[in-house]
C-alpha positions in Angstrom: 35.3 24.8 -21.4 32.1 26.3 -22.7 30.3 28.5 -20.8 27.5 26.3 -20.7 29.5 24.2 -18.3 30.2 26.5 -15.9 28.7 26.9 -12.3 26.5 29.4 -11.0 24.3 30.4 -8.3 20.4 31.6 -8.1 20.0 33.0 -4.3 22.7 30.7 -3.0 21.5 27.5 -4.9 24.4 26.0 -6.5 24.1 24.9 -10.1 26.9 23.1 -11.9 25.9 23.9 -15.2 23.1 25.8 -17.2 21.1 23.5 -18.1 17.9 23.2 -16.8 15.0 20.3 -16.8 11.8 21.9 -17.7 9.0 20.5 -15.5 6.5 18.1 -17.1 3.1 16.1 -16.1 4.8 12.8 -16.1 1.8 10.8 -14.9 3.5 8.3 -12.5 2.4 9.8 -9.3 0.0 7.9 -6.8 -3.7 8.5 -7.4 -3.2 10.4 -4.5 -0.8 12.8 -5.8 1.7 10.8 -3.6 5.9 10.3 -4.9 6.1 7.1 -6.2 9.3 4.7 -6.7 9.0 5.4 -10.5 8.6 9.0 -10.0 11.7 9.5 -8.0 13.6 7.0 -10.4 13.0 9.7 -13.2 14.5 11.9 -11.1 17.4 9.9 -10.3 17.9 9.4 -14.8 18.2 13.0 -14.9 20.6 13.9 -11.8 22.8 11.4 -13.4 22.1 12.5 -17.0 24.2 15.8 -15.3 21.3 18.7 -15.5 22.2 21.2 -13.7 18.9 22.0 -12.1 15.9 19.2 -12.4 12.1 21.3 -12.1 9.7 18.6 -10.3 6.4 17.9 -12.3 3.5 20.8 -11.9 2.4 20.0 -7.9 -1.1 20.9 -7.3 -1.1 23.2 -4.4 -5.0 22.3 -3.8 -7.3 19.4 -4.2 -9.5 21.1 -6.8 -6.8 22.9 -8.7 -5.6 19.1 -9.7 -4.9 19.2 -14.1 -5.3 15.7 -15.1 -4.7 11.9 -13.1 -1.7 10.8 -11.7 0.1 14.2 -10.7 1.9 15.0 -8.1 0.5 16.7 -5.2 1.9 19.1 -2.7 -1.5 19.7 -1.0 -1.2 18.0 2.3 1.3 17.5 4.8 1.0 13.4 4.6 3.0 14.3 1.3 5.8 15.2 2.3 7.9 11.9 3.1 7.7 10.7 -0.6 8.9 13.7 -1.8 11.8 13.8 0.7 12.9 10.9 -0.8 12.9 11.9 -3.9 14.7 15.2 -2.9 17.1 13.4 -1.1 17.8 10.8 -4.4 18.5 13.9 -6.2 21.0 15.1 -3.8 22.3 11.6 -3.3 23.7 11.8 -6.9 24.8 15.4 -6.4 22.0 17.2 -8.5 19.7 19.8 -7.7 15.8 19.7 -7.9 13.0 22.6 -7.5 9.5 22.1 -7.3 7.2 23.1 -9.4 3.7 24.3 -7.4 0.9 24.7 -9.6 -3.3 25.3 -9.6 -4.7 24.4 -12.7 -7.7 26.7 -12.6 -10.1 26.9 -15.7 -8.6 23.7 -16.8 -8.8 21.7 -13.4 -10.0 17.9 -13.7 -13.7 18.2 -12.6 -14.1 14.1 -13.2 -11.1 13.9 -10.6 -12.2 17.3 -8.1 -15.3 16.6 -8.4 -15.7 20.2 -8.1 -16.7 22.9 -10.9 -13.1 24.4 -11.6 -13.1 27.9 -10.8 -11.4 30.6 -13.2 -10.8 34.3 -12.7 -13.8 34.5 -14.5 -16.4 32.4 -16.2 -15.6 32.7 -20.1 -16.2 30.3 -22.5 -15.1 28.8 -25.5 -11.5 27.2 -23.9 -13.2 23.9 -22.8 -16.0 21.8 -22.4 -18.5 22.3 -19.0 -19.2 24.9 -16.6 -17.0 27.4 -15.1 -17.4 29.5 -11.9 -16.1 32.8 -11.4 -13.2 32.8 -8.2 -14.7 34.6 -5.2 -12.4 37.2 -3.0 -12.4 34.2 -0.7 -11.6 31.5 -2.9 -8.7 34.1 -4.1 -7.3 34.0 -1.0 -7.2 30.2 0.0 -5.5 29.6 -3.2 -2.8 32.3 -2.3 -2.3 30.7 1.1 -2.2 27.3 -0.6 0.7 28.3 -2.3 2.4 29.0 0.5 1.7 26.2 2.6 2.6 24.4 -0.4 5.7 26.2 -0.5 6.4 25.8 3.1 5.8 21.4 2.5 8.2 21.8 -0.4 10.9 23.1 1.9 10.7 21.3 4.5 10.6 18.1 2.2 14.3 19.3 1.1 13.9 20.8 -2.4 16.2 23.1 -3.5 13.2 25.6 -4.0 10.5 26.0 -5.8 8.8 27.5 -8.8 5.3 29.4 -9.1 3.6 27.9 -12.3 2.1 31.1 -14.2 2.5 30.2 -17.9 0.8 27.8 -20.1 -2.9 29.0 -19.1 -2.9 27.7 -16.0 -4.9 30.2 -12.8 -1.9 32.4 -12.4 -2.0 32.9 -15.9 -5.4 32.9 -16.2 -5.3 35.8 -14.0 -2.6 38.0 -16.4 -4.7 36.8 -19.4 -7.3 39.3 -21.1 -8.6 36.4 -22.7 -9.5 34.4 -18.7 -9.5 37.5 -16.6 -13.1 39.7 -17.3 -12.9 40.9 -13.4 -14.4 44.2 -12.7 -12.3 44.3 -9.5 -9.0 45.0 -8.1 -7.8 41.9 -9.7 -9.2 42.7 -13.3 -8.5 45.4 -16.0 -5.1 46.8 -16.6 -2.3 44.3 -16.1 -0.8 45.7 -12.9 -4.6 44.4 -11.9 -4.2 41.3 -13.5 -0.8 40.5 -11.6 -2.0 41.7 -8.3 -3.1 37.8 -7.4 0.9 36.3 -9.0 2.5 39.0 -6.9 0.5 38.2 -3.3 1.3 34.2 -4.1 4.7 35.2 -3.9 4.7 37.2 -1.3 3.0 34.4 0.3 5.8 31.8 -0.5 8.2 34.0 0.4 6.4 34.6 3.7 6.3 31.0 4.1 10.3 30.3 3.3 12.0 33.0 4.2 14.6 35.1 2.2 17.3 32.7 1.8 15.4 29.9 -0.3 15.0 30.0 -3.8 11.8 31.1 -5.3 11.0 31.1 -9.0 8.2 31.5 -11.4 7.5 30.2 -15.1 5.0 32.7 -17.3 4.5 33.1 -20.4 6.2 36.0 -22.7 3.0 35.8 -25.2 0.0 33.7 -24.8 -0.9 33.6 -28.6 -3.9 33.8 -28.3 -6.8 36.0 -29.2 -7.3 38.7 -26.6 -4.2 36.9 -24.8 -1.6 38.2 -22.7 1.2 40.2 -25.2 4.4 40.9 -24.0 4.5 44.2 -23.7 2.5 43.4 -20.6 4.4 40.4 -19.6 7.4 42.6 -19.6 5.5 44.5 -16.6 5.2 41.5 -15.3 8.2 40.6 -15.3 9.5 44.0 -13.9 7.2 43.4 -10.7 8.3 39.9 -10.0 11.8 41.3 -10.2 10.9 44.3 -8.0 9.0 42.0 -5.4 12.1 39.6 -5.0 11.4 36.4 -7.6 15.3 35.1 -8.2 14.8 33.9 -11.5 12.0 33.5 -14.5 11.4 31.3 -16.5 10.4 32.1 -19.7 7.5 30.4 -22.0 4.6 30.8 -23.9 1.2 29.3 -25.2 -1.9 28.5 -24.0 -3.2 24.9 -23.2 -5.8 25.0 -25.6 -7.7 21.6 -27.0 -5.5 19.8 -25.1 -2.5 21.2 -26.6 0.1 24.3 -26.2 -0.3 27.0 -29.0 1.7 27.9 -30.6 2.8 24.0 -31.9 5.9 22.3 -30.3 6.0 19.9 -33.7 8.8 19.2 -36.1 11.7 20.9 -34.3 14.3 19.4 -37.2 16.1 22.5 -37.9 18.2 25.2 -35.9 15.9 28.1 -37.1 12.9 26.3 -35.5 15.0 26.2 -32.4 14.7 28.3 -29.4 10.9 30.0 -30.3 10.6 32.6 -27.6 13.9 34.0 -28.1 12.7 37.3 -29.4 11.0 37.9 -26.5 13.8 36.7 -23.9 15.8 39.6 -25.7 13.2 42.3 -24.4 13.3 40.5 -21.0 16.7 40.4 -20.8 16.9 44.4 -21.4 14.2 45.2 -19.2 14.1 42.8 -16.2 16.8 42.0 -13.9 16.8 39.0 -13.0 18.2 35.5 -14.2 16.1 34.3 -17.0 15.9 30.7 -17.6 14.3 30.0 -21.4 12.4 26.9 -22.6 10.8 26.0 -25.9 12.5 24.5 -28.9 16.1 23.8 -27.0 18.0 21.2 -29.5 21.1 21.5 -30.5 24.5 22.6 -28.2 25.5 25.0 -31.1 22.1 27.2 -30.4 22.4 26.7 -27.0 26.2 28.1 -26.2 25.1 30.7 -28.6 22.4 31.7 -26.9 24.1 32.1 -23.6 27.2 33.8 -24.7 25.2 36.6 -26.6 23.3 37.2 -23.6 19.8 36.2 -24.4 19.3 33.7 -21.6 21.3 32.6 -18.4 20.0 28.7 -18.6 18.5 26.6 -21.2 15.5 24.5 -20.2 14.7 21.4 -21.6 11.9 18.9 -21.1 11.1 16.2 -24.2 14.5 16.1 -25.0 15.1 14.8 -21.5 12.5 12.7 -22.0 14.4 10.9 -24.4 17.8 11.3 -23.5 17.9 11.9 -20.1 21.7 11.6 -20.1 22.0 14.6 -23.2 24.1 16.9 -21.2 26.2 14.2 -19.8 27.1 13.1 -23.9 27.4 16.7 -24.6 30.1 17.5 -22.2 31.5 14.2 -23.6 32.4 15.5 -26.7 29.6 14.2 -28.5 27.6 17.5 -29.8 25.1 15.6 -31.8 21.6 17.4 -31.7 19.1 15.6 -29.2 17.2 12.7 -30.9 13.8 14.1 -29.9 12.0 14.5 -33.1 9.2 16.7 -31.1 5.8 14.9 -31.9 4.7 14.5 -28.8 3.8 10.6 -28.6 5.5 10.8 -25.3 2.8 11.8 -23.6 0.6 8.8 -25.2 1.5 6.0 -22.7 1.0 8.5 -19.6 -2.4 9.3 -20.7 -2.8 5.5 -20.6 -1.8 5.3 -17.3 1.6 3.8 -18.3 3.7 6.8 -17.5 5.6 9.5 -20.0 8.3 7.9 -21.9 10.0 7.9 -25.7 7.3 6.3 -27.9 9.0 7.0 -30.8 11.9 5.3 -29.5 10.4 2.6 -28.2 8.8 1.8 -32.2 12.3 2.6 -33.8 14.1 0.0 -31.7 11.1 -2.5 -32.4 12.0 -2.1 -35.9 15.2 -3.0 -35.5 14.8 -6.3 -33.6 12.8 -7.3 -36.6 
C-alpha cells in the first residue's frame, strides 16, 4: 500500500489518508454567511471522494472582516446549526472536516461591511479605496473573535479548525513588511509582526482546550515586493510550533488584483508541480510540527514522492477537487492518471456570478461533445 494511504493522527484527530482538501471561497453560502443545502452537499462529494481531511471554506470570524458575497460565516452563534449539519454529513460518511476561520483585513468587502476595512496599517497601492490603520482596540476584538469563532466551530462538531494567515489576508497582513508599517509592539522585526497570529492562537486555544485540533495556513514567501521571505516565515513557523499549533499548512502569494501571485496557471507538467516545495524542505528541517503543503498538487507520482522523501506529511488540494472530487477515491483504485484540472481558474467564474464554484472547463468540454 503506498504510504499515501496510510492513517495518521494530528492531536488525536484521525485521518485515513494524507490527503488533504485545501479550503476555498466556494460562494454557495447564505447571504448571511449561513450553511446552505448546497454547501454541505460539496462537502458530502468530497467525504465520499475519500479525502482524508476536508478544510471548510475561509469563515469570517467578524462581520467587517467578510472577503467577498456568499461566504461562510462563523461570526454569530445563530450559525451554528447549519454548520452542524454539515459537520455531522461529513462524519455521516466517515470523513473528517476542519474549519477554516478567517478575517480578511485590507481586502474586506466594504460594498458588503459597509465598513472601511481596516489593515495593520494604511498602505496603499494593493486595492482600490480607503484603508484605516487597526487600533490596539480593534486588535483585540479581532483576537477574541477568533476565539469565539473557534469556540462556535467546536461546538458545531468540526474536527478543528484552521487560523487563516496566508494569502494576504489580516494575519498575514500583520507578518507582511509590505501591510504591516506599525511603529508598535506589533510592528518592526518579525517576532513583532507575529505577536498578533501568536495571541489568536492562544485565544483559540483558550477557547477549545488542549485536546482539539488547531491549525494555521501561512505563507512560506509572499512574493511580493517588501513581502514576507522565508527566512522570516521560518521564525514563524518555529513560534507556532513552540506555542502549541498541531500542524501548518504551508502556502504562498498574495491576493493581489484579485489574483494569488505567484500564478496558479498551466500546471501541465510534473516540474510545475508542487511550487513551494523548496521552502517545505527548510520548514521541515527547522519546525517540528506536521506540515501539510498546498500549491501545484497533480499527479500521484509527485505526490508519494513527496511524502516518502520527507518534504511534507499531507498533500493539499483544492481545484483539483473541484473537478474531481472523487480523485483520491480513483487513485486508490488503481487508476493513477494525473487529475484533469488544467489550472485556469474559470472555476471561480460561475461563483462570482452567484452560481457557485464548479468545473467550467468541464462543463464546455462535455457541451462539445453532445454536439
Amino acid at each position: 500500500m503506498s504510504i499515501l494511504f496510510e492513517a495518521s493522527e494530528i492531536n488525536g484527530m484521525k485521518i485515513s489518508n494524507r490527503f488533504v482538501r485545501a479550503a476555498t471561497w466556494e460562494g454557495l453560502a447564505a447571504d448571511d454567511g449561513g450553511c446552505t443545502p448546497k454547501l454541505t452537499d460539496t462537502m458530502k462529494a468530497l467525504a465520499d471522494g475519500g479525502i482524508g481531511l476536508i478544510i471548510s471554506s475561509h469563515a469570517y470570524v467578524s462581520p467587517e472582516g467578510q472577503a467577498g458575497p456568499w461566504q461562510l460565516g462563523i461570526h454569530r452563534d445563530e450559525l451554528v446549526p447549519g454548520l452542524q449539519s454539515m459537520s455531522q454529513a461529513v462524519h455521516d460518511r466517515g470523513g473528517k472536516i476542519v474549519l477554516q476561520l478567517s478575517h480578511a483585513g485590507y481586502f474586506s468587502f466594504a460594498k458588503l461591511t459597509g465598513q472601511t476595512p481596516m489593515a495593520p496599517s494604511e498602505v496603499a497601492g494593493f486595492a482600490k479605496g480607503p484603508r484605516r490603520e487597526m487600533t490596539i482596540t480593534d486588535i483585540r476584538q479581532v483576537i477574541d473573535a477568533f476565539g469565539a469563532a473557534a469556540k462556535r466551530a467546536q461546538q458545531a462538531g468540526l474536527d478543528g479548525v484552521q487560523i487563516h494567515s496566508a494569502h494576504g489576508y489580516l494575519l498575514s497582513q500583520f507578518l507582511s513588511p509590505a501591510f504591516n508599517q506599525r511603529q508598535d509592539q506589533y510592528g518592526g522585526d518579525i517576532r513583532n509582526r507575529a505577536r498578533v497570529l501568536m495571541e489568536v492562537l492562544q485565544s483559540v486555544r483558550n477557547a477549545v482546550g488542549q485536546g482539539y485540533p488547531v491549525l494555521v495556513k501561512m505563507n512560506c514567501q509572499d512574493f511580493i515586493d517588501n513581502g514576507l521571505a522565508v527566512e522570516d516565515s521560518l521564525q514563524v513557523g518555529t513560534m507556532l510550533a513552540q506555542n502549541g499549533v498541531d500542524a501548518i499548512e504551508l502556502s504562498g502569494g498574495v491576493l493581489v488584483g484579485g489574483k494569488l501571485s505567484p500564478t496558479r496557471l498551466g500546471i501541465k507538467t510534473e516540474g510545475k508541480e508542487a511550487y513551494f516545495q523548496r521552502d517545505a524542505v527548510a520548514f521541515k528541517n527547522q519546525v517540528d510540527v506536521p506540515l501539510i503543503l498546498v500549491g501545484g498538487n497533480r499527479s500521484f507520482q509527485v505526490a508519494e514522492r513527496l511524502v516518502e522523501e520527507g518534504v511534507a506529511d499531507y498533500l493539499s488540494m483544492s481545484r483539483p477537487l473541484i473537478r474531481e472530487p472523487d480523485l483520491v477515491n480513483r487513485w486508490k483504485s488503481g487508476d493513477l492518471a494525473r487529475a484533469a484540472c488544467v489550472s485556469d481558474n474559470m472555476c471561480f467564474e460561475p461563483a462570482r456570478k452567484g452560481n457557485g464554484i464548479y468545473c467550467l472547463t468541464e462543463e464546455r468540454q462535455n457541451a462539445r461533445k453532445d454536439n
